[in-house]
C-alpha positions as CSV (number, residue, x, y, z in Angstrom):
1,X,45.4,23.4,-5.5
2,X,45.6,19.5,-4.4
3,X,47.5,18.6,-2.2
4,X,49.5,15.1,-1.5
5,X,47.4,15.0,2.5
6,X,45.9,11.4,2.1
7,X,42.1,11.3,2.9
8,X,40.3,7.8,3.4
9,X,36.7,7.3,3.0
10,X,35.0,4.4,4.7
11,X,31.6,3.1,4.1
12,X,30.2,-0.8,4.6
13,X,29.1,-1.1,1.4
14,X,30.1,0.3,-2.1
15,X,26.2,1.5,-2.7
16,X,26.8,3.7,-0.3
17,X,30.2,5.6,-2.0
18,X,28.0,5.5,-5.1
19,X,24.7,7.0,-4.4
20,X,24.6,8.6,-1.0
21,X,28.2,10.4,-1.6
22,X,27.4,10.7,-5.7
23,X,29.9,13.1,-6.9
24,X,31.3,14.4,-3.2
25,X,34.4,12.0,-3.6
26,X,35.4,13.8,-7.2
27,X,34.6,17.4,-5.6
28,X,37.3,16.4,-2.5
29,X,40.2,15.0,-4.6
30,X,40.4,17.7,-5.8
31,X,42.1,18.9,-2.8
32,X,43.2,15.8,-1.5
33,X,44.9,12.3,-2.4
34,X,41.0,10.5,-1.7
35,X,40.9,6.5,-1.1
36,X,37.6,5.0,-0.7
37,X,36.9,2.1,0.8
38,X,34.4,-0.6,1.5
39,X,32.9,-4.2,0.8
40,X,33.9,-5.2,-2.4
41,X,31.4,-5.4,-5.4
42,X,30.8,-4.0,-9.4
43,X,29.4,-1.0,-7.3
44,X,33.3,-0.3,-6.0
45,X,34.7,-0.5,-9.5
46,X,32.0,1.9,-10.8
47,X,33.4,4.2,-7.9
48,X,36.8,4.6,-9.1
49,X,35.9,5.3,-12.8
50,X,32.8,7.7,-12.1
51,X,34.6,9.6,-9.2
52,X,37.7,9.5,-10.4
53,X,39.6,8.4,-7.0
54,X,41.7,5.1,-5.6
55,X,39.6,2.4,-3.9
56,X,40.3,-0.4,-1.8
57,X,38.2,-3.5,-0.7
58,X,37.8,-4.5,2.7
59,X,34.9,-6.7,3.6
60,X,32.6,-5.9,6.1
61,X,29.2,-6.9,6.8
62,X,25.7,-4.9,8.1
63,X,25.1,-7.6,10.8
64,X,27.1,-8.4,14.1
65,X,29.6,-10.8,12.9
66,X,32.3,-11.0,15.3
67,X,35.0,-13.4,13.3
68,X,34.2,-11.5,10.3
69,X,34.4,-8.1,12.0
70,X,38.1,-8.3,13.6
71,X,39.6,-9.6,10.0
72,X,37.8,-6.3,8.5
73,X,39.3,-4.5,11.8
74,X,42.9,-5.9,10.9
75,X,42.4,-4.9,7.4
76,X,41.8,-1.6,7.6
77,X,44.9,-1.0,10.1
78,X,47.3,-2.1,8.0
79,X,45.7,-0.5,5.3
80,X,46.1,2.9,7.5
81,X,49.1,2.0,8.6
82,X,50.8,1.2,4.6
83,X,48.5,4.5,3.7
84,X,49.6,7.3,6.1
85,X,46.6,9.6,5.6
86,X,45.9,12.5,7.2
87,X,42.5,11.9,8.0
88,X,39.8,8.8,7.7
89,X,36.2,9.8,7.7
90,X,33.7,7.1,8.0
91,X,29.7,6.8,7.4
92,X,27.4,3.6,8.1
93,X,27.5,2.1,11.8
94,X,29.7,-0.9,10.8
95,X,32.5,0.8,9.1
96,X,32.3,3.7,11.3
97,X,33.2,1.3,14.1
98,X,35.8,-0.6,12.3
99,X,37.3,2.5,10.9
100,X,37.4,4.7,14.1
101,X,38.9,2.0,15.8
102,X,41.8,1.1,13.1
103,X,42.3,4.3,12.9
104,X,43.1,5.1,16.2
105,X,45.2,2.0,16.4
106,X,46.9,3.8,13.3
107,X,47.5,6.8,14.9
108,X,45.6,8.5,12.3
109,X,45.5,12.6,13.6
110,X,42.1,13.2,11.8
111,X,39.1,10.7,12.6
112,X,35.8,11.9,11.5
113,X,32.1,10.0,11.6
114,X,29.4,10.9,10.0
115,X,26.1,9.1,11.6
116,X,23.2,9.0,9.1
117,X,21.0,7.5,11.3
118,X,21.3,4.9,14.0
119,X,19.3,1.7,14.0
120,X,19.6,1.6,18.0
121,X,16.5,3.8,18.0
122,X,14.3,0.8,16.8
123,X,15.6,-1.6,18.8
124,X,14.8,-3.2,22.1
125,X,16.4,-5.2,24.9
126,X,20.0,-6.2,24.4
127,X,20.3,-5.8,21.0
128,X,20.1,-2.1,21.6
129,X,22.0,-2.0,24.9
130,X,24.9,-3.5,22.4
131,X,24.5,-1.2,19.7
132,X,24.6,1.8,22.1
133,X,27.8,0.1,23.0
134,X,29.2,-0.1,19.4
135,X,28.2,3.9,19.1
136,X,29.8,4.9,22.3
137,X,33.1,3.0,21.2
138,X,33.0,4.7,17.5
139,X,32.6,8.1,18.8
140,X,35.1,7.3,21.8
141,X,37.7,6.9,19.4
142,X,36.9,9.7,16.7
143,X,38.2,12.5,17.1
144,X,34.8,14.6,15.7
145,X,31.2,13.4,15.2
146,X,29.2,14.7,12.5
147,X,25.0,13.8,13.1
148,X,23.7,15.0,9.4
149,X,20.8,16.7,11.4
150,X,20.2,18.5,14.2
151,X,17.9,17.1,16.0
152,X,20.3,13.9,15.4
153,X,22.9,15.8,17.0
154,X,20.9,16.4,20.0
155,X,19.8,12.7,20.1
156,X,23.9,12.0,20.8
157,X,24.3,14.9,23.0
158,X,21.1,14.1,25.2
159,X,22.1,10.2,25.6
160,X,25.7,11.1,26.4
161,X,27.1,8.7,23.8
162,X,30.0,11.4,23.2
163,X,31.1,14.5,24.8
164,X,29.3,17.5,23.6
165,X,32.0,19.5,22.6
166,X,32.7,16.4,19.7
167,X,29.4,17.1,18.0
168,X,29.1,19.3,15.4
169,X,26.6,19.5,12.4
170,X,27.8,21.6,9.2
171,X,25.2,23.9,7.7
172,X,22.3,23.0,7.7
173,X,22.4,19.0,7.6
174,X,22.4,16.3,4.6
175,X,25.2,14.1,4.3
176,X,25.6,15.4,0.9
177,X,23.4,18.1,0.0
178,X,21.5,18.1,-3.1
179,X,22.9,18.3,-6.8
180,X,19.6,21.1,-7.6
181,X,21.0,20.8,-11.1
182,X,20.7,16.8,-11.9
183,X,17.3,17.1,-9.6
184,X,15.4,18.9,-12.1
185,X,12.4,18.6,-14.2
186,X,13.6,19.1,-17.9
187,X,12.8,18.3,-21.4
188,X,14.8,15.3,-21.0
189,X,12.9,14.3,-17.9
190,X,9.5,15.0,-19.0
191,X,10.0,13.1,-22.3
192,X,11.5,10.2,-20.4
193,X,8.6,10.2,-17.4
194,X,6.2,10.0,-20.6
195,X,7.9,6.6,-21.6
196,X,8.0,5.5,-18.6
197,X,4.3,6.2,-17.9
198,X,3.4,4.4,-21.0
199,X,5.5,1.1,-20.3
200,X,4.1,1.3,-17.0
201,X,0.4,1.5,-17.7
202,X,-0.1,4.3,-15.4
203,X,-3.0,6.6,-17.1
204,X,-2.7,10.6,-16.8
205,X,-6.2,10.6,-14.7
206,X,-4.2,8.5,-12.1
207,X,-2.8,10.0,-9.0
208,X,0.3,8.1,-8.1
209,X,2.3,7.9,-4.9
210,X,5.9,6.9,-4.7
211,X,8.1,5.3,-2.3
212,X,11.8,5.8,-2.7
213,X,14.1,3.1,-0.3
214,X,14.8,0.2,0.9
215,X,11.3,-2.0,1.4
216,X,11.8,-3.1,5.0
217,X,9.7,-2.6,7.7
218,X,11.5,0.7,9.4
219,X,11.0,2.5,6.6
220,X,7.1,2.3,7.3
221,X,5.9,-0.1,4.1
222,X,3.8,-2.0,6.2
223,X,1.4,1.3,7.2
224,X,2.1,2.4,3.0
225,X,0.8,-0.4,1.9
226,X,-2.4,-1.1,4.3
227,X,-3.1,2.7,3.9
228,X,-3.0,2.3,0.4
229,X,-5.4,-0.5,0.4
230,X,-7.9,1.7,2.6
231,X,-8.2,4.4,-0.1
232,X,-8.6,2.0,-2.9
233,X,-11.9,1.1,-1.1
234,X,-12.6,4.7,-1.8
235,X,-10.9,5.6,-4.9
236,X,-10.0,3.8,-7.9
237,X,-7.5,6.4,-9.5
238,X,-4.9,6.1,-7.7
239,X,-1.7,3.9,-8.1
240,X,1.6,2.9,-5.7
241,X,5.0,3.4,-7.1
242,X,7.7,1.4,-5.1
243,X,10.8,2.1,-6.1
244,X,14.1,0.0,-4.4
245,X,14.9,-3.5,-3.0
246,X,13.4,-6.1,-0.6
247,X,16.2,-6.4,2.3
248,X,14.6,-9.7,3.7
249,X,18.0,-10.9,5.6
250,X,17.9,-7.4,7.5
251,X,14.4,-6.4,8.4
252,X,11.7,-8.8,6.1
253,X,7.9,-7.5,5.2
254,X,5.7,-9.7,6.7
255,X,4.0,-12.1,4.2
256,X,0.3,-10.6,3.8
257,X,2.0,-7.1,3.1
258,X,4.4,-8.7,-0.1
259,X,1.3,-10.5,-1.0
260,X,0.1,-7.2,-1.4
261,X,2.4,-5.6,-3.5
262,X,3.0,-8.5,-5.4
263,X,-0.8,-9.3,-6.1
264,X,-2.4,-5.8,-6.6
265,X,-2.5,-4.2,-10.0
266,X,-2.6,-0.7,-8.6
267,X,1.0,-1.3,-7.0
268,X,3.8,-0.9,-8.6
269,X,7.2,-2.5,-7.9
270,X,10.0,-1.1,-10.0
271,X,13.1,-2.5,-8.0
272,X,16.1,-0.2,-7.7
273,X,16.7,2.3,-9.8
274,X,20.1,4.2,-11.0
275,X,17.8,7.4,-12.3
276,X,14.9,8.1,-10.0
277,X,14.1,11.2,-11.4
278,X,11.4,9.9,-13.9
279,X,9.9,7.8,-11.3
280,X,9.3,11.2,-9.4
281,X,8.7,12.8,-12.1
282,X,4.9,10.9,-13.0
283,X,4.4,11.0,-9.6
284,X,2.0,13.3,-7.9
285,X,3.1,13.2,-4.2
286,X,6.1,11.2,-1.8
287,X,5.2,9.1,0.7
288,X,7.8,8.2,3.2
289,X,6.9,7.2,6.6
290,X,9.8,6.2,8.4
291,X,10.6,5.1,11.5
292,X,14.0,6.8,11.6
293,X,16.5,8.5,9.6
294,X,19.5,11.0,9.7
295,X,18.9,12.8,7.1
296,X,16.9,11.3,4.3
297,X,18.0,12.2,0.7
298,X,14.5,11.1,-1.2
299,X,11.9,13.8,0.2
300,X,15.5,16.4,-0.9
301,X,15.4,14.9,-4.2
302,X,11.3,14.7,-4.4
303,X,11.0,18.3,-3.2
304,X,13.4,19.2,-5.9
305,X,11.1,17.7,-8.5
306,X,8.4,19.9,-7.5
307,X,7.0,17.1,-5.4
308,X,4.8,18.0,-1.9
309,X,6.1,15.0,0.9
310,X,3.9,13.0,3.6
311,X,6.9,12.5,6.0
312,X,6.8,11.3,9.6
313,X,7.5,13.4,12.8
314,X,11.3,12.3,13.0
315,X,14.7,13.5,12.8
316,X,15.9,14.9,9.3
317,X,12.0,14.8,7.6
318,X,11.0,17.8,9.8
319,X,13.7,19.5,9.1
320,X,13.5,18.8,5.2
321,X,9.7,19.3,5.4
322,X,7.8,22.1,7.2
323,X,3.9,21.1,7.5
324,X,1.4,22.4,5.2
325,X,4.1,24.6,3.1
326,X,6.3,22.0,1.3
327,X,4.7,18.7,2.9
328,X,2.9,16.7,5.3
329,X,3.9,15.8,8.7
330,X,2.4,12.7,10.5
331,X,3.1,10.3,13.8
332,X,5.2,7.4,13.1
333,X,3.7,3.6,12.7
334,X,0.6,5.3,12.3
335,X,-1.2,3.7,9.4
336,X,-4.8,5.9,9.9
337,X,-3.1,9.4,9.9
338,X,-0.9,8.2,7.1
339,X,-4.2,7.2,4.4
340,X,-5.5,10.9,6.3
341,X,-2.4,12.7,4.7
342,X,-2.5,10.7,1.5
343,X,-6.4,11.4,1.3
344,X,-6.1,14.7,1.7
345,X,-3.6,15.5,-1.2
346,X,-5.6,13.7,-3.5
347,X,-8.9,15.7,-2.5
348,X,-7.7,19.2,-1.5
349,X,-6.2,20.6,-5.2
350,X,-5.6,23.9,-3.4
351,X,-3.3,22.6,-0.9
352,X,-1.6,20.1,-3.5
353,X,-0.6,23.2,-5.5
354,X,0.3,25.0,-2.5
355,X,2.6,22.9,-1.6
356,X,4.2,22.1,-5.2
357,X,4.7,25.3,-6.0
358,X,7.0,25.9,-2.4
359,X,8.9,22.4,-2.5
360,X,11.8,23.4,-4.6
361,X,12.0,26.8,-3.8
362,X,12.4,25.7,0.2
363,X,15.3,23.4,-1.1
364,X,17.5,25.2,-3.0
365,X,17.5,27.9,0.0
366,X,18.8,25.2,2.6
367,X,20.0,22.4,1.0
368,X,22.3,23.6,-2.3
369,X,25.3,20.5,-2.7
370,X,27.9,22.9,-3.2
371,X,27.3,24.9,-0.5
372,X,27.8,21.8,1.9
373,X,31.0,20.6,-0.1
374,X,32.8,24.0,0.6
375,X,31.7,23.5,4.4
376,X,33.1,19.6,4.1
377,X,36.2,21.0,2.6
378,X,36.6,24.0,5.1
379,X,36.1,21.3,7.6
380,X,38.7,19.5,6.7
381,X,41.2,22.4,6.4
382,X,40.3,23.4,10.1
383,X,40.7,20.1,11.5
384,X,43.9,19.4,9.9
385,X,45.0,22.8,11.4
386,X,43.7,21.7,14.7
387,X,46.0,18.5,14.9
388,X,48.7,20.3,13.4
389,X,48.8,18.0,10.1
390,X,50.6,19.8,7.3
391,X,48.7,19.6,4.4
């Protein structure tokens, strides 16, 4: 039965609501009165029709904007304070900042923050000195801090950004789980990745890798692509899906590598994509070596398709992917052990096959979206309970 407890949802971007939370929002207001909030954009608008909840607009930017950052920061406390929810819950380092701290200002009983991943662990000098800063401050004024992994978790706990006793991750990690029944290979799917392989020009003999994300440099495209271009001196089967968007304000590709992708026939840049699935689905094998991550959703959604992963030895991907049974598990920024893995699913059919026929199977047993809804929702209930907020 819903209840009239007000629950405000806070991400920097509306991208963020829409695919990394797909379908979580419409699962929760079902219980609760659900606001979302963040930048303002189409994305936002598509939000309140597709999940069915209020939204608000409050800009906020990825970078370290100061001027622009306390206007969000006012914002969002007067928005809390004209709102009265029970709890806000924030994801995304920028509006987990501005939203702990408005909400504290608020007096809002319930703060939670999830942390998906922390770009401190790829920087250097000040810049990461002032980012542990901003992460110390968010979690000083939540009232709970939710890492979507483990070894995340222990990350926190180990640096001290927070006390221990704050840190809690429910089940067994994801932000959002995985929807097994939308990540599945149908008739629909097949017929569609059969189009798409045709318009494409990608021929059945060819063994195609795909890339799912952001192309920046922390998400490893700079050792994809030269790795690619060392096989292809060995094998001329083989093709590069990319699919997602260039970020060259945040963290640019260096020239010679969007050369690359721009001038070679064997890789393929499809952009972003609302439906991955038939990307996956004429694909043979995931590659995602990234620097960092909380708790990546592609190799979930890639497993989930049937597909075996090359991931890197980080937080999230080896807790996703366990090596040699559903995947492959390499160093980071390491280009030679990367073209190895990739090299050695497109040689070794028995292994290939091996690892196909586990990757679903391993996540449906650990990753199921419902399950982690009804531990969100339980969550909820128990911190309400704890700061003695009638619901």
């Amino acid at each position: 039965m819903k209840s009239h407890t007000k629950l405000v949802r806070v991400t920097t971007v509306p991208s963020s609501l829409q695919i990394l939370l797909r379908r979580q929002l419409r699962f929760v207001n079902g219980y609760y009165d659900v606001l979302a909030v963040s930048s303002p954009g189409k994305e936002l608008e598509e939000v309140a029709q597709d999940e069915g909840v209020r939204t608000s607009a409050v800009n906020m930017t990825r970078t370290i904007t100061p001027w622009q950052d306390a206007k969000a920061l006012w914002q969002l406390y007067r928005l809390f304070k004209r709102e009265k929810p029970a709890i806000v819950h924030t994801h995304t380092p920028k509006a987990g900042l501005l939203g702990m701290i408005a909400g504290k200002m608020a007096k809002v009983p319930v703060r939670m923050h999830t942390v998906a991943g922390l770009p401190l662990m790829e920087s250097t000098g000040m810049t990461k000195k002032l980012l542990e800063l901003m992460e110390r401050l968010t979690y000083t004024c939540a009232t709970d801090v939710y890492p979507n992994s483990a070894l995340l978790a222990n990350f926190i706990k180990n640096r001290k950004y927070c006390g221990a006793n704050k840190v809690k991750v429910l089940g067994n990690g994801s932000s959002n789980g995985i929807d097994t029944g939308y990540f599945k290979v149908t008739k629909e799917i097949k017929q569609a990745a059969e189009k798409l392989r045709a318009a494409l020009q990608i021929s059945k003999s060819d063994f195609v890798f795909v890339f799912v994300g952001r192309l920046v440099k922390d998400k490893g495209i700079e050792e994809l692509v030269n790795a690619f271009l060392q096989m292809q001196k060995k094998y001329n089967h083989i093709k590069l899906l990319l699919v997602g968007t260039y970020e060259p304000q945040l963290d640019p590709l260096s020239n010679e590598t969007t050369k690359a992708i721009s001038n070679n026939e064997a890789i393929i840049y499809a952009g972003f994509q609302q439906d991955i699935r038939p990307y996956l689905a004429i694909s043979h094998a995931l590659a995602f070596p990234s620097y960092r991550e909380g708790f990546p959703n592609v190799p979930m959604q890639a497993g989930c398709l049937d597909l075996p992963c090359i991931v890197t030895d980080i937080n999230g991907c080896t807790e996703i992917i366990e090596h040699e049974k559903n995947g492959l598990i390499i160093p980071v920024k390491n280009a030679h052990a990367l073209e190895g893995a990739m090299e050695k699913l497109l040689t070794d059919e028995s292994l290939l096959n091996t690892l196909k026929s586990n990757a679903r199977a391993m996540i449906l047993a650990r990753y199921d979206q419902q399950l982690l809804w009804n531990l969100l929702l339980k969550e909820y209930q128990q911190q309400l309970s704890s700061h003695a907020v009638v619901s």
